[in-house]
N, C-alpha and C positions, 0 to 999 in steps of 0.2 A: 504494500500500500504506500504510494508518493505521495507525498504532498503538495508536488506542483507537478502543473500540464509541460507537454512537450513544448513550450513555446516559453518556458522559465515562469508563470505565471503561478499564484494558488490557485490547487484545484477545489473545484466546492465542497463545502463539507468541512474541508482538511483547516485553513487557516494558515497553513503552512506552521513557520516554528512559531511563531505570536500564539495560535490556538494551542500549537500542544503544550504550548506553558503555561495559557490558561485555564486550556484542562484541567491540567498536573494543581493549580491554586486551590479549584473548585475541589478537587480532590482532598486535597490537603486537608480543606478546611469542615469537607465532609464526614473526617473522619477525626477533627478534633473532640480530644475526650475518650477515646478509645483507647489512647495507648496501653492501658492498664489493664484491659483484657487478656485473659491468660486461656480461656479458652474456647473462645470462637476465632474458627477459618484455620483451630488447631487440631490436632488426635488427641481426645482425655477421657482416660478414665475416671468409672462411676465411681464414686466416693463410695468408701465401706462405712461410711453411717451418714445419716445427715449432719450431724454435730459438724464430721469434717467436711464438709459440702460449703463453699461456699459461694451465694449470690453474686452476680456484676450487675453491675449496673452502667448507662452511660447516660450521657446529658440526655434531658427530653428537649427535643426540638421545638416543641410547642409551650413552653412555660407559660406563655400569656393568655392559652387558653384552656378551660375547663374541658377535656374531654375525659373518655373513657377506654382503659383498655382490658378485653379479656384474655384469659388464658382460659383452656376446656382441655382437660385429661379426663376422656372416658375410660382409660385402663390403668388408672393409679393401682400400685398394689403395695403390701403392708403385709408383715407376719401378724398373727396374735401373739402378745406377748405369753401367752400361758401354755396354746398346746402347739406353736409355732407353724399351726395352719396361715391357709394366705386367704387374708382379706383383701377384696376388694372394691375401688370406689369409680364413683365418676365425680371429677374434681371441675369445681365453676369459680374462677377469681375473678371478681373486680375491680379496677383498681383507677381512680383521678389520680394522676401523677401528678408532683409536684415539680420537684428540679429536676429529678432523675428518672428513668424508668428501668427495667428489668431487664434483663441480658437473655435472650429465651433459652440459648443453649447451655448454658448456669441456670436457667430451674428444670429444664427436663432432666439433669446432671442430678440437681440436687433431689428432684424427684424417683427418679432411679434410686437413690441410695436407701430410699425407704422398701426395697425389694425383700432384702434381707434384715431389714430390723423387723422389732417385736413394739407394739407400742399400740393403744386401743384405738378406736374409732376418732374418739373425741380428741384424743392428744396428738394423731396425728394432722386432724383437720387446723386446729389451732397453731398448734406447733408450724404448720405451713405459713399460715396466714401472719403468724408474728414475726418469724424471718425474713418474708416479706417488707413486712413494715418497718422490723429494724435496716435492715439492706435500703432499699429505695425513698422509705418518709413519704410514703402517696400522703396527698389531702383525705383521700379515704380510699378504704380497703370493709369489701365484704367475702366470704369467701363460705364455697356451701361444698359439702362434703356429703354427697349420696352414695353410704355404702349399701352393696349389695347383703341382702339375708345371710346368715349363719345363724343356725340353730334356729332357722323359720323368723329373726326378727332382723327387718330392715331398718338401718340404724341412720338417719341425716342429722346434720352435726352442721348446725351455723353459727357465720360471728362476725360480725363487721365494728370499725373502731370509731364510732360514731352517725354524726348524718351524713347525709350525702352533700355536697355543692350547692347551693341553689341552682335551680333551673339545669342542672346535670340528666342528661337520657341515659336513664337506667332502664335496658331492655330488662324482659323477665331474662329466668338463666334456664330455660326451657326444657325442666328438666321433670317429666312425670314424677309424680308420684308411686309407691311402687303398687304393683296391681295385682302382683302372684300371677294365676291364669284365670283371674276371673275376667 
C-alpha cells in the first residue's frame, strides 16, 4: 500500500506521511490510560481464587454523561462451599460509571476464578458486585444473581449501592423468573 500516485502526488485515503502521523496521534491518544493493563491483547491465566483476581479498569470516555453499562454471564459457575458440587448462575451487572469503567477481559478472568472456589449463592453474588465497586467507583452498581435450583430451590441474590442517577435508563435485566416445567 503507497501512499502516493504515480505522478508523486497523495493518493486518496493515504494523506501521505502528514496522515500517517496523524493516524499514529489519534492513536496514541486512543489508547491513553491503558498503559497499565496487564491483561488485554495479552495470554492470562484464570486466577486460582478470586481474592487473586484482579479488576482493570480504564478511563471512561464518557464522564460527562450518565449512561449505563451491562455485563450478562449466563454460565457463571461456583462450587458449594460444603459438598463442592457446582452451582450455577446467570449473572446481570449494572453499572453508571463514573471516571472509570471495567476492563471486560479482567472480569471474565476474574469470573473464571470462581470455577473452582467454594462460596454460597449470596456471597458470591455480593462479593462480585463489591469488587466491582471497589475497582471502578461507578455512580451506581446493581447486580442480580439468578442461580439455578439445587436441592429443588432456586436461589436470586440482589444488591445495588444505592439509587440510580436521575433520569438514568435502566432497562429490566430480562431475566424470568424460575418456572420449573410448569
Amino acid at each position: 500500500m503507497g501512499g502516493t500516485t504515480a505522478d508523486g502526488k497523495s493518493a486518496p485515503g493515504h494523506g501521505g506521511l502528514a496522515g500517517r502521523a496523524k493516524i499514529a496521534m489519534v492513536c496514541a491518544e486512543m489508547t491513553d490510560g491503558f498503559e497499565n493493563l496487564t491483561k488485554l491483547g495479552k495470554t492470562a491465566a484464570i486466577p486460582p481464587s478470586p481474592d487473586e483476581a484482579v479488576l482493570e479498569t480504564v478511563p471512561n470516555p464518557h464522564q460527562e454523561t450518565d449512561y449505563l453499562i451491562r455485563f450478562t454471564c449466563p454460565e457463571f459457575t461456583a462450587l458449594c462451599p460444603i459438598t463442592g458440587q457446582p452451582d450455577f448462575a446467570h449473572l446481570v451487572i449494572d453499572y453508571a460509571p463514573d471516571e472509570t469503567i471495567v476492563e471486560s477481559k479482567s472480569l471474565k478472568l476474574f469470573f473464571a476464578s470462581f470455577r473452582n472456589h467454594g462460596c454460597f449463592h449470596e456471597d458470591c453474588t455480593l462479593t462480585i458486585g463489591k469488587r466491582i465497586v471497589e475497582s471502578a467507583a461507578p455512580t451506581w452498581l446493581r447486580i442480580g444473581g439468578y442461580w439455578y435450583p439445587r436441592g429443588g430451590i432456586p436461589i436470586d441474590v440482589f444488591w445495588q449501592t444505592g439509587r440510580a442517577p436521575e433520569g438514568l435508563w435502566i432497562p429490566d435485566q430480562g431475566v424470568a423468573p424460575f418456572r420449573g416445567r410448569g
